[in-house]
C-alpha positions as CSV (number, residue, x, y, z in Angstrom):
1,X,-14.8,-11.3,-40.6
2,X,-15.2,-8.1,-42.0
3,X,-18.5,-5.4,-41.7
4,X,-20.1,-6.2,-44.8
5,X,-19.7,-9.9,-44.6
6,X,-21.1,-9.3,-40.8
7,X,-24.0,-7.7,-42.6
8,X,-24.9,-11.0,-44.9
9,X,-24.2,-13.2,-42.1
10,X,-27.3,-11.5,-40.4
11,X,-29.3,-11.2,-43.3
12,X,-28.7,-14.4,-44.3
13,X,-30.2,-15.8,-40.6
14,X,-32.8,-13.2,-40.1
15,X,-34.1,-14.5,-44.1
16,X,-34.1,-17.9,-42.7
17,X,-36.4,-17.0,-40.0
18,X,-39.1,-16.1,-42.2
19,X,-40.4,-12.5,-43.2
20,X,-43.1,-12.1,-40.7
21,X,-40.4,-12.2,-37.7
22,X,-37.5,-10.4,-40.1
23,X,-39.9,-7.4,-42.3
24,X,-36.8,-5.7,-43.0
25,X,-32.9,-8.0,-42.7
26,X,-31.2,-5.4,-44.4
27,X,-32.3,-2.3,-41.9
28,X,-32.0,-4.8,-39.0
29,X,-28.6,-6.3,-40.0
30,X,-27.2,-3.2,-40.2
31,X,-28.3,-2.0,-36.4
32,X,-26.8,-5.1,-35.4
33,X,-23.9,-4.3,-37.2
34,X,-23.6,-0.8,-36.0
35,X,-24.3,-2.2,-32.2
36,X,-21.8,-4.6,-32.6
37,X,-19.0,-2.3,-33.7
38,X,-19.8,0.2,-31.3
39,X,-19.2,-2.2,-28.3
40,X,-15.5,-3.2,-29.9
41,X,-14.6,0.3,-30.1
42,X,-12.0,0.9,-27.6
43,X,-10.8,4.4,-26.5
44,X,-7.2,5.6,-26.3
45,X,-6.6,1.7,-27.3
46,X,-7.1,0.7,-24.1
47,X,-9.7,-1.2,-22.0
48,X,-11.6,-0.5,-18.4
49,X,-8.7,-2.2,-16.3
50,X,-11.5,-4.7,-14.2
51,X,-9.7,-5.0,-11.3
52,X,-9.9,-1.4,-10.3
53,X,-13.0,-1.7,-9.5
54,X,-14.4,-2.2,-6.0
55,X,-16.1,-5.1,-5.5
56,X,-17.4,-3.7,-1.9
57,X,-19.5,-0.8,-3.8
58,X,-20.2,-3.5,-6.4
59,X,-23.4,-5.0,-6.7
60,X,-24.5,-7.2,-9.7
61,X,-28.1,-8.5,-8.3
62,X,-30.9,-7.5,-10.3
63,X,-33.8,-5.6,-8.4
64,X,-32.6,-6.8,-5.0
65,X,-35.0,-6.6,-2.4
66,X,-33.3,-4.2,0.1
67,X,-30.7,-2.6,-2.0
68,X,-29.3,-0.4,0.4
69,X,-28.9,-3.2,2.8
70,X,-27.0,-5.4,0.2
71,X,-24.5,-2.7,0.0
72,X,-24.5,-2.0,3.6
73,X,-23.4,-5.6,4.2
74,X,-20.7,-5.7,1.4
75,X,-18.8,-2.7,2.8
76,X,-17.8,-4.8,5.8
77,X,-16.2,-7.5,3.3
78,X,-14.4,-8.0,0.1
79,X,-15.8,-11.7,-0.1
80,X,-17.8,-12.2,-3.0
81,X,-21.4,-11.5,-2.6
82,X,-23.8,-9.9,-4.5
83,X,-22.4,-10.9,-7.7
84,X,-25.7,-11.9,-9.1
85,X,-26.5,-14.5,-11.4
86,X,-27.5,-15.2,-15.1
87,X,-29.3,-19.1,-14.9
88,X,-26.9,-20.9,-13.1
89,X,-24.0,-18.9,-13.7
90,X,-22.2,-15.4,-12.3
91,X,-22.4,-12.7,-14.4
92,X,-19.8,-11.9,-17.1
93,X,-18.2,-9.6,-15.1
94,X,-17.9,-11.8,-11.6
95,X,-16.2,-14.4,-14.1
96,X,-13.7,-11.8,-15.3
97,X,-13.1,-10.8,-11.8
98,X,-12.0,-14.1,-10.5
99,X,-9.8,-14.9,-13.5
100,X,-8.0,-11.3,-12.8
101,X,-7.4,-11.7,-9.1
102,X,-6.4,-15.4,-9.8
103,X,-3.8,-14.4,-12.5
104,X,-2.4,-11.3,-10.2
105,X,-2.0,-14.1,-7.3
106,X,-0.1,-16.9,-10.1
107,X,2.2,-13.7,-11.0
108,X,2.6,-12.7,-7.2
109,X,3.9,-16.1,-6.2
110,X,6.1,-16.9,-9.2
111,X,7.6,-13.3,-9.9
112,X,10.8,-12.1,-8.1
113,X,11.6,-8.7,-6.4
114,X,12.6,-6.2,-8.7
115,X,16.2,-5.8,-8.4
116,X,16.7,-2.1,-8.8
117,X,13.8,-1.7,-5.7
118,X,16.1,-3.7,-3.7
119,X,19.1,-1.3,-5.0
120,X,16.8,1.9,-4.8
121,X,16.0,0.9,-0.8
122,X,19.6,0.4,0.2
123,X,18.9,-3.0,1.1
124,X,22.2,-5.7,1.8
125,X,21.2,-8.6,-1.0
126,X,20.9,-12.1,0.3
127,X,19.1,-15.1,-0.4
128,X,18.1,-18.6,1.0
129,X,19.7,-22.3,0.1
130,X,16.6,-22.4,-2.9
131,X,17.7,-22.4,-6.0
132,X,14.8,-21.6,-7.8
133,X,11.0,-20.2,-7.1
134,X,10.0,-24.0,-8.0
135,X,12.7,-25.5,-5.2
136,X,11.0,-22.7,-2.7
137,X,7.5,-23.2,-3.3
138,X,8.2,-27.3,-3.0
139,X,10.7,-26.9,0.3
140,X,9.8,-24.6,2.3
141,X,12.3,-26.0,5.0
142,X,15.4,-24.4,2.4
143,X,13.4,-21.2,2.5
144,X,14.8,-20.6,6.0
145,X,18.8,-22.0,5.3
146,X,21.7,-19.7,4.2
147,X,24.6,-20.5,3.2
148,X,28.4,-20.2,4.2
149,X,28.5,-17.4,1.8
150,X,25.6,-15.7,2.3
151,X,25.6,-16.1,5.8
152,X,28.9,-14.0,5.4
153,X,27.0,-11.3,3.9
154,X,24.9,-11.1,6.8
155,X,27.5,-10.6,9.4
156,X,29.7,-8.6,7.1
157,X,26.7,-5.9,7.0
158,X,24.7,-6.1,10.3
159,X,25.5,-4.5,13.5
160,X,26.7,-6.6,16.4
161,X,24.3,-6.7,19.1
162,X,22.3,-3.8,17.9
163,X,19.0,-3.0,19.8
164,X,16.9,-4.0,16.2
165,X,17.2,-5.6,13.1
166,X,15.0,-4.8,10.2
167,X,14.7,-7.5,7.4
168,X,12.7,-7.8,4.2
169,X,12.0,-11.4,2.8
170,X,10.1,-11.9,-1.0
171,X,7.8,-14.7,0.5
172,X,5.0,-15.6,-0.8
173,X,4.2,-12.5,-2.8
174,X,6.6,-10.0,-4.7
175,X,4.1,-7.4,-5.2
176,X,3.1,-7.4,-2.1
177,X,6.6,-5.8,-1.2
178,X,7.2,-3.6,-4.1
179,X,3.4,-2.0,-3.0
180,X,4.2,-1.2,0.5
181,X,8.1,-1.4,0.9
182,X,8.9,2.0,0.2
183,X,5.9,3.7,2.1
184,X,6.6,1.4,5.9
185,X,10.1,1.7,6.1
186,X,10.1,5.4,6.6
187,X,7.1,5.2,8.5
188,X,9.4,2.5,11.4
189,X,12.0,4.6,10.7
190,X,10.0,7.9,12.1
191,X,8.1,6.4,14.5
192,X,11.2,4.7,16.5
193,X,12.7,8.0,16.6
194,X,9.8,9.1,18.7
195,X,11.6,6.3,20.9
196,X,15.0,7.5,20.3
197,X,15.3,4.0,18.1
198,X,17.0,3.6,15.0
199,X,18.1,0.7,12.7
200,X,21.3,0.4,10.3
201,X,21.3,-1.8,6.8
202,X,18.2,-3.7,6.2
203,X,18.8,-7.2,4.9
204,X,16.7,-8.3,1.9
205,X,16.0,-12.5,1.7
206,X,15.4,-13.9,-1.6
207,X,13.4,-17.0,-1.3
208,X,12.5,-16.4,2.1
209,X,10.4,-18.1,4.7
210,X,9.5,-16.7,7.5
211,X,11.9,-18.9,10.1
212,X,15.0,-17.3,7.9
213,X,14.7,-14.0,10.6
214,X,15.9,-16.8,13.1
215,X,19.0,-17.1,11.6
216,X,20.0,-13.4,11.0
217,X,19.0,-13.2,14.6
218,X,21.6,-15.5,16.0
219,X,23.7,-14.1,13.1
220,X,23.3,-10.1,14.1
221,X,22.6,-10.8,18.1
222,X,20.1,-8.2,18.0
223,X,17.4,-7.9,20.6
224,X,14.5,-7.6,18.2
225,X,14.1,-8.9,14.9
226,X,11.3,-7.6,12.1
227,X,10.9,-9.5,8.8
228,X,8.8,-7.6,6.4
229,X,7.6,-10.5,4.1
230,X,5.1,-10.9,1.5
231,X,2.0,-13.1,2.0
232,X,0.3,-15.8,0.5
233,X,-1.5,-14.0,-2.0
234,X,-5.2,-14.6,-2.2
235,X,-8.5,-13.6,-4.9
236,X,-8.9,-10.1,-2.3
237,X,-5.2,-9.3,-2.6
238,X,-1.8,-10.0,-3.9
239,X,-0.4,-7.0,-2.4
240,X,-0.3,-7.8,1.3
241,X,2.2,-8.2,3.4
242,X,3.2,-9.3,6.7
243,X,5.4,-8.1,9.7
244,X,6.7,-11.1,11.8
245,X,8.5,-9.6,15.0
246,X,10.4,-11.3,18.3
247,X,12.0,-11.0,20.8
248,X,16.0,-12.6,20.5
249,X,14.9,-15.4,18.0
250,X,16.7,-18.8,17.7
251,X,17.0,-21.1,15.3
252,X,13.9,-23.9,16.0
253,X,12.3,-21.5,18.2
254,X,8.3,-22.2,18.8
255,X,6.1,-19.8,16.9
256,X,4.4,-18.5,19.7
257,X,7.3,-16.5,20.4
258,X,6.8,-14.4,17.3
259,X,3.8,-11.3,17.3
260,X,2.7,-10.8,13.7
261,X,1.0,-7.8,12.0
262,X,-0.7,-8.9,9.2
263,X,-3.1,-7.6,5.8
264,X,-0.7,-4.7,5.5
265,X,-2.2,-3.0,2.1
266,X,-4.3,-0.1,0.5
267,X,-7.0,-2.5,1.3
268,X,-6.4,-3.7,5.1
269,X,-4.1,-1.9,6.9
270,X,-2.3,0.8,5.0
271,X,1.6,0.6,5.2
272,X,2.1,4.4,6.5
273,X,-0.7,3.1,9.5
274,X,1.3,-0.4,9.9
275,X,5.0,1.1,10.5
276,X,3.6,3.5,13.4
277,X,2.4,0.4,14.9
278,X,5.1,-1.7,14.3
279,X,7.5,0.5,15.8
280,X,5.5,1.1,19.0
281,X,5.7,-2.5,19.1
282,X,9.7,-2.8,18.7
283,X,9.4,-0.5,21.7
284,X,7.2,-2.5,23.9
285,X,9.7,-5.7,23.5
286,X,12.5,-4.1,24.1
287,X,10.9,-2.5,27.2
288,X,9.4,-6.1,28.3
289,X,12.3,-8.6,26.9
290,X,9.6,-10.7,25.3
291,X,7.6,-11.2,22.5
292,X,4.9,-13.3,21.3
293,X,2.7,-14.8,23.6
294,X,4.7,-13.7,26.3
295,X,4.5,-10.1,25.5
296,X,0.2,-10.5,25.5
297,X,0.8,-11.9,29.4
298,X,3.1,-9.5,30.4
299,X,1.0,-6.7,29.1
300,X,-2.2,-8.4,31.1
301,X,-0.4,-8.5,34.4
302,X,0.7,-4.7,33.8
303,X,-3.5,-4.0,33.6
C-alpha cells in the first residue's frame, strides 16, 4: 500500500466516524500519514540492533513507585524484571527481547565452530564418534567417544606425560568459543609463566561433551587436564563458556573429581579475568595432586 492510498484509507475511516469526531479527514489523514512514514524511516538502512541493549539499566515500568530502587535491584541481575506491562501483556520491546536472545541460543546450539578460528588458533582438529549436531544433541554419551582415527590424531599431536593439557570442545554453544577463545588462551598462557608453566598444541573437539577430556587424558598422560567448552546457552547469554579442570582424569571417572569455572563472558566473568584464575588453579593441582572435591579439602586442612 502506497502513501496516497494510505491517505484514503484514513479518510475513508475517519468519514465513517462521523464529522463531529473527524472536522477535518483530509488534514488528519495526512498527520497520520506523515507519523506513520516517519517511524518506517530507517537510517543508514539499518535498525537499533535490540539486543545491545542492557536489560540491567533497562526499565519498562511506567511511573514506578521507587524508581531508583527498581534500578538498584536490576543491576544485581540480568533476569527479567521490570519489563512492565501493557494489559496483560509485556511491552513490545520485552517481547522482542525474548525472541532475540531465544534465536541467538537456537543459532548457538546448532552452529559449528568456525573453521578458519580453529586454523587461526593453531589448534590440532578432532572430533567425537557424532556424526551430526542432531546425533550430538540426541547422544550425548557419543559426545565423549573418539575414534581409532581420531584417537590417532590425539597421540600423534600431544606431548607424552606433559605437566598440562589444554583442550577446546564446541559443546553446547559455538559462539560462546569464538567470543572468548582468542582473549583466554593468552591470558593461561601468561599467567602459567608466572609459574614457569607452559602448554604445547591445544586439541580442539568437534561435538564435544565434556567427559571427552577423560579420554585425551589417558590418551596424553598429562597430569592436568583443561577443556574450554561452550555452555548450554541460555535467554542472558549464548556466549558463555566453561572451564572444566582435573587432576589425571580417567575414563568413567566421578564428577566430583573435576573443578569447574563457569559464566566466562563480557557479561560474568570476563575471559582475560578467567585465564588468570584458571592458571593459578593448574598450579594449585599440580602442587596438591588433586582436583575436584579433593582439592576444596586439601585446601581446608592447609587453613
Amino acid at each position: 500500500m502506497d502513501e496516497k492510498e494510505l491517505k484514503k484509507m484514513i479518510e475513508a475511516i475517519l468519514n465513517d466516524m462521523g464529522e463531529d469526531k473527524a472536522p477535518a479527514p483530509a488534514s488528519v489523514a495526512n498527520q497520520v500519514a506523515q507519523k506513520l512514514e516517519a517511524k518506517s524511516v530507517v537510517e543508514d538502512g539499518m535498525i537499533d540492533d535490540i539486543t545491545e541493549v542492557d536489560i540491567r539499566k533497562q526499565l519498562l515500568v511506567k511511573n514506578p513507585h521507587d524508581k531508583e530502587g527498581y534500578l538498584k535491584m536490576k543491576a544485581y541481575t540480568p533476569a527479567r524484571i521490570g519489563v512492565g506491562r501493557t494489559g496483560t501483556r509485556y511491552m513490545t520491546q520485552s517481547s522482542l527481547r525474548f525472541r532475540a536472545d531465544h534465536a541467538a541460543a537456537q543459532d548457538a546450539v546448532f552452529s559449528d565452530v568456525d573453521p578458519e578460528l580453529v586454523k587461526e588458533m593453531g589448534f590440532v582438529s578432532t572430533k567425537t564418534i557424532c556424526k551430526s549436531k542432531d546425533e550430538y544433541l540426541t547422544r550425548p554419551d557419543y559426545g565423549r567417544q573418539f575414534d581409532e582415527e581420531n584417537q590417532a590424531i590425539i597421540q600423534k599431536n600431544v606431548k607424552k606425560g606433559a605437566k598440562i593439557q589444554m583442550v577446546v570442545g564446541d559443546g553446547l554453544s559455538s559462539a560462546a568459543i569464538e567470543a572468548n577463545i582468542k582473549e583466554v588462551i593468552p591470558s593461561i598462557k601468561q599467567g602459567l609463566k608466572m609459574y614457569n608453566l607452559d602448554f604445547d598444541n591445544v586439541i580442539f573437539v568437534k561435538y564435544c561433551r565434556v567427559p571427552a577430556m577423560d579420554k585425551i587424558g589417558e590418551i596424553s598422560d598429562a597430569d592436568v587436564v583443561c577443556l574450554l567448552v561452550g555452555e548450554r546457552p541460555g535467554l542472558v547469554t549464548a556466549e558463555s563458556m566453561s572451564a572444566y579442570v582435573a587432576y589425571r582424569p580417567t575414563v568413567g571417572m566421578p564428577e566430583a573429581r573435576r573443578t569447574v569455572i563457569s559464566n566466562i563472558h563480557k557479561g560474568g566473568t570476563p575471559a582475560v579475568e578467567a585465564g588468570a584464575y584458571i592458571a593459578e588453579l593448574i598450579k594449585k593441582m599440580l602442587d596438591k595432586k588433586k582436583s575436584g572435591i579433593d582439592l576444596k579439602e586439601a585446601e581446608k586442612e592447609a587453613e
